[in-house]
C-alpha positions in Angstrom: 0.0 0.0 0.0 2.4 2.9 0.9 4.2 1.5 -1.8 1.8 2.0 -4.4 1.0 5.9 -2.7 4.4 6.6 -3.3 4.2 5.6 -7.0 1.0 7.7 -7.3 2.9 10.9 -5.1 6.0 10.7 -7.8 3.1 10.3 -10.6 1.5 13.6 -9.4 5.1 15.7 -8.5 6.0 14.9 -12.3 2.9 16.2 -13.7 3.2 19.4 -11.6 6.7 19.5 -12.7 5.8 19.3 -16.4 4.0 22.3 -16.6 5.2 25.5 -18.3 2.9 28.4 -17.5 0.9 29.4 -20.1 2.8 32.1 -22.8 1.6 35.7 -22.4 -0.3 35.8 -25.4 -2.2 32.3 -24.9 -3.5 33.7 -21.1 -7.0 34.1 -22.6 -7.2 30.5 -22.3 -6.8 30.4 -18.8 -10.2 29.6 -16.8 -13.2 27.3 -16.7 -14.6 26.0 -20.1 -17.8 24.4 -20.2 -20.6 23.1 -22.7 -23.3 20.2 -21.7 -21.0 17.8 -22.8 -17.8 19.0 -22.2 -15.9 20.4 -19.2 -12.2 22.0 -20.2 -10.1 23.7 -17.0 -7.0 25.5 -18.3 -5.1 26.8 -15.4 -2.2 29.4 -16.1 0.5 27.3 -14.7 -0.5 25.1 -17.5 -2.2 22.5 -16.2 -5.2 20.8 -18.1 -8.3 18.9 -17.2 -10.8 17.6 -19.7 -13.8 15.5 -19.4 -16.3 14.8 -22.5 -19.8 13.0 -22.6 -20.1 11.6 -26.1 -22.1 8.8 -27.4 -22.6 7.4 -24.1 -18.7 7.4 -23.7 -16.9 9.8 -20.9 -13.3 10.4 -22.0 -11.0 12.1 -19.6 -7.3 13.8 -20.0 -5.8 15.5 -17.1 -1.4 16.6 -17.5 0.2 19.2 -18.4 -0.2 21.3 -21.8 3.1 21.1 -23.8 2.8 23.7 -26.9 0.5 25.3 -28.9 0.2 24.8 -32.8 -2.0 27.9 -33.8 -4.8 28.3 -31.8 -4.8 24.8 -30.8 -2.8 22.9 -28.1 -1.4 19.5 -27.0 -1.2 18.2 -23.3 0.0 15.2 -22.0 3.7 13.9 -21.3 6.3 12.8 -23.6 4.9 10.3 -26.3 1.4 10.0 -24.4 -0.1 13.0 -25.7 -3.6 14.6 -27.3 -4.0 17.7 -29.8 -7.0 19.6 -28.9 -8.2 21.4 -32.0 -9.4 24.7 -31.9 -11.5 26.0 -34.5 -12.4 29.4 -32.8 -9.8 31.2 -30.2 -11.7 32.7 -27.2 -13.3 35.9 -28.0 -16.0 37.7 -26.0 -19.7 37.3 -27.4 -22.2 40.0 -25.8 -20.2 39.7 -22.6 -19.3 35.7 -22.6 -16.2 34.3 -23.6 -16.6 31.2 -25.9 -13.9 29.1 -27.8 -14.9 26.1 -30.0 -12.6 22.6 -29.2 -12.9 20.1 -31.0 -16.1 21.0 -32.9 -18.0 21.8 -29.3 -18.9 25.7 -27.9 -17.5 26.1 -24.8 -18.6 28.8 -22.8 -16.1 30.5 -19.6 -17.7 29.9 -17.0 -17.1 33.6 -14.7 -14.6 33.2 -12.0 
């Protein structure tokens, strides 16, 4: 048991190590994205959780965001990675900010 704690500890310090802080000009992604089927939390230290209803399917991706290409982005670590495709950068719509990932609207959610 404290064995396998220890693993998941050293799991967790490397993901919090991982992280770059997002770059200056990417801090508009920074907060709490949601739709009905999706949930996106993009912190500014650069860490990533993701969580998506589809088809009767929840998929899940929590580690740290490694670049940008574009607009979009990748997280993960090392070779286990996933590209989140952004089709629409956040921009404010009469007062909300929405983004579009992976084909869904995602709404901030105000802090």
């Amino acid at each position: 048991m404290k064995f396998r704690l220890g693993i998941i500890a050293l799991l967790l310090a490397l993901l919090t190590a991982c992280s770059e802080p997002l770059p200056e000009d990417k801090l508009i992604y920074a907060g709490d994205w949601r739709s009905q089927e999706m949930a996106l939390l993009i912190l500014a230290d650069g860490s990533v959780s993701y969580k998506r209803l589809k088809k009767g399917v929840t998929t899940s991706v929590n580690g740290p965001l490694q670049e940008f290409k574009g607009d979009s982005f990748v997280v993960g670590l090392g070779p286990i990675k996933t590209t989140f495709e952004v089709s629409e950068a956040p921009h404010e719509v009469d007062g909300t900010w929405q983004m579009v990932v992976d084909g869904v609207r995602l709404t901030k959610v105000s802090q």
